[in-house]
C-alpha positions in Angstrom: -52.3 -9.3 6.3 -54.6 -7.4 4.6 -55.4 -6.6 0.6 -52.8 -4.6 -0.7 -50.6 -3.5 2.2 -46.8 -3.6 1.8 -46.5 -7.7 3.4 -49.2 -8.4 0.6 -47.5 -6.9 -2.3 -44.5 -8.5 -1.8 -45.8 -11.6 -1.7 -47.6 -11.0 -4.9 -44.6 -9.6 -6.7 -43.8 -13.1 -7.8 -46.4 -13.0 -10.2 -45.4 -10.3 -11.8 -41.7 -11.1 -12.0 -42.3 -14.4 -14.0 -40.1 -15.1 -16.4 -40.8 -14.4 -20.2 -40.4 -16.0 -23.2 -36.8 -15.9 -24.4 -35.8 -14.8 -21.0 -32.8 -16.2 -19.3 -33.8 -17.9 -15.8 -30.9 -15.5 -13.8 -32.7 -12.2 -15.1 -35.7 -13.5 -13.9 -34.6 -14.8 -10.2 -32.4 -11.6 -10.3 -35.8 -9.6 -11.2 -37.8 -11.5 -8.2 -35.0 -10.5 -6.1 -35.5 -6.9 -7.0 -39.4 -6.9 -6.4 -38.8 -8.4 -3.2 -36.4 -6.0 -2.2 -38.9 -3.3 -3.1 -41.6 -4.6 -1.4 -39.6 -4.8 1.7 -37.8 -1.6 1.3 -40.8 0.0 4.0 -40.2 -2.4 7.4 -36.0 -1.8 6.8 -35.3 1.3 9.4 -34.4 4.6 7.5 -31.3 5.2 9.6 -29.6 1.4 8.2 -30.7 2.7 4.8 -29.0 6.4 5.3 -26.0 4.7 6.3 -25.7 2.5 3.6 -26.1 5.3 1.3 -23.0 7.4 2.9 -20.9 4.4 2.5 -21.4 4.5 -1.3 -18.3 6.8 -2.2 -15.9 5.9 0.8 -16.3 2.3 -0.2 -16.3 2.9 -4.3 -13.1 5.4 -3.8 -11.0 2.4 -1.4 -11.8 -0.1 -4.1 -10.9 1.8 -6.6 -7.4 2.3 -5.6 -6.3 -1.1 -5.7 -8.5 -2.3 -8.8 -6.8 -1.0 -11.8 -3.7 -2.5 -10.9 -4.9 -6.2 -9.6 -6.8 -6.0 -12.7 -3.8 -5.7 -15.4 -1.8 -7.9 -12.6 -4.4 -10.6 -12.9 -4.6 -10.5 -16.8 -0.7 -10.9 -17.2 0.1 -13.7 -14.9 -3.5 -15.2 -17.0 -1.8 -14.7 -20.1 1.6 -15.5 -19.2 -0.1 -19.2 -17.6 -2.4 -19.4 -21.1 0.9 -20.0 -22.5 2.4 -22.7 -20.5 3.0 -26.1 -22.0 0.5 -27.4 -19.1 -2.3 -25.8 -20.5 -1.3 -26.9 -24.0 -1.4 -30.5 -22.6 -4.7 -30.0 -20.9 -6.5 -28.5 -23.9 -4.7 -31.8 -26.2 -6.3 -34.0 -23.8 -9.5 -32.5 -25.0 -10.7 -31.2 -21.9 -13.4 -28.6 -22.3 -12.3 -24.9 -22.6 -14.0 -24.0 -18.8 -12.0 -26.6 -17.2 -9.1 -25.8 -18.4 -9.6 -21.6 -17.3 -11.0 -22.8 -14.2 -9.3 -25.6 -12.7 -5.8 -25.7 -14.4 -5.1 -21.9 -15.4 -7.0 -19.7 -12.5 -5.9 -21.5 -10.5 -1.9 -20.8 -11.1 -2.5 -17.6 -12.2 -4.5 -16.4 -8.4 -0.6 -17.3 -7.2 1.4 -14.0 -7.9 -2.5 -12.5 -7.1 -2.5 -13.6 -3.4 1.1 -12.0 -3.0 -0.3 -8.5 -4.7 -3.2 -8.6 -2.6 -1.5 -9.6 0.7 1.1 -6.4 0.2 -1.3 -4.2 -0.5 -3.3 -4.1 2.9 -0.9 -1.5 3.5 -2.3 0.7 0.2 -5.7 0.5 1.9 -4.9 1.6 5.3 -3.3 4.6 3.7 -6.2 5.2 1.3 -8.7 5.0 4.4 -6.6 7.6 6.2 -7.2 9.9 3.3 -10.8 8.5 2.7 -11.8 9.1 6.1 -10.4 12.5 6.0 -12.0 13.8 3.0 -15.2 12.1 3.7 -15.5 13.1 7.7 -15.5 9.5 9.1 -14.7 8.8 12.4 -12.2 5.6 12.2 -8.6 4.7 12.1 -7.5 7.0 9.9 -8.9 9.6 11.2 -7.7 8.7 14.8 -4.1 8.4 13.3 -4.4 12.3 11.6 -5.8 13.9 14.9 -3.1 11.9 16.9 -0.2 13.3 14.1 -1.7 17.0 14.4 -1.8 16.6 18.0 2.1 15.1 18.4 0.2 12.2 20.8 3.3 9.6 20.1 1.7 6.7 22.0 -1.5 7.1 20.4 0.2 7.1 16.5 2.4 4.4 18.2 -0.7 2.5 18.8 -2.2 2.8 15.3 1.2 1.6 13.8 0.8 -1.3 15.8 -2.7 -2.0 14.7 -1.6 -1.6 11.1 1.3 -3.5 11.5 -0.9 -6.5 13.2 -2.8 -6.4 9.5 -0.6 -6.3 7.4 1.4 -9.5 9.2 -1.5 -11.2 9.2 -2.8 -10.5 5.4 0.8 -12.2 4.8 -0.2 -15.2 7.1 -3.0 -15.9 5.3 -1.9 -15.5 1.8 1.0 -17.9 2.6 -1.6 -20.1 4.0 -3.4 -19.4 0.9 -0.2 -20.4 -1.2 -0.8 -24.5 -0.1 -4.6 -24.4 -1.2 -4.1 -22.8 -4.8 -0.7 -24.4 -6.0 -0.8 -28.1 -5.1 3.7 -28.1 -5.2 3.7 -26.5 -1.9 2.6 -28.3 1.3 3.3 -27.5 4.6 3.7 -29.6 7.5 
């Protein structure tokens, strides 16, 4: 290592990323973070970083199909268990505000989540058709449009079957998930 090459700055940045007075300890761990990062930002290959960059969008615009509507989903089954006699109990018992969101009301309320989430695999697979059209990925959904276009039947046969294969087992696990999240239901 020599004075002032890229190995020696980062491990240097410390210094400067100290925390200040009045500053919480996360923005200062999540500012180390950042000036390690940058330090290391020259020995990461260019290629990994262009690829990253491109994902960006496609990523942002499948994420963003599904959020709006697990968001107001997950804020009515939290208010509709903020209003159960259970939490009422919970919060007479004097139990701190935290526990109760966390442990008694989350926890009920990520029930009717898990089902929303598990049937909407579906929603993704046909947002990353479009996605990967629009955005010129090579991937499933593309594969399924040039198989359509093409009248292959096997080959949009196949893709169903993939799909399918999902979407069956997105439902396996969120019934799997139903025995860890709501301590009624047991199985076995």
């Amino acid at each position: 290592m020599r004075v002032d090459d890229e190995l020696d700055r980062v491990t240097r940045s410390h210094r400067r990323a100290r925390v200040q007075p009045g500053e919480h300890r996360r923005v200062a761990a999540f500012r180390l973070l950042l000036h390690v990062l940058e330090g290391f930002r020259a020995y990461v290959d260019r290629q990994f970083l262009d690829v990253v960059g491109h994902m960006i969008l496609p990523t942002l615009s499948l994420a963003l199909i599904t959020y709006a509507a697990w968001s107001r989903f997950q804020r009515a089954a939290m208010l509709d268990v903020l209003n159960s006699d259970y939490i009422r109990l919970a919060r007479a018992k004097g139990l701190k505000p935290r526990q109760v969101l966390v442990k008694h009301a989350l926890r009920t309320a990520l029930i009717p989540m898990t089902t929303a989430s598990a049937l909407t695999i579906a929603t993704i697979f046909g947002g990353a058709v479009i996605t990967e059209t629009v955005f010129q990925w090579q991937g499933m959904g593309k594969f399924l449009v040039q198989s359509v276009l093409t009248h292959d039947r096997n080959a949009t046969m196949a893709w169903l079957v993939v799909a399918g294969t999902f979407v069956i087992v997105g439902n396996l696990i969120a019934d799997l998930l139903y025995a860890v999240l709501d301590p009624r239901i047991r199985y076995g």
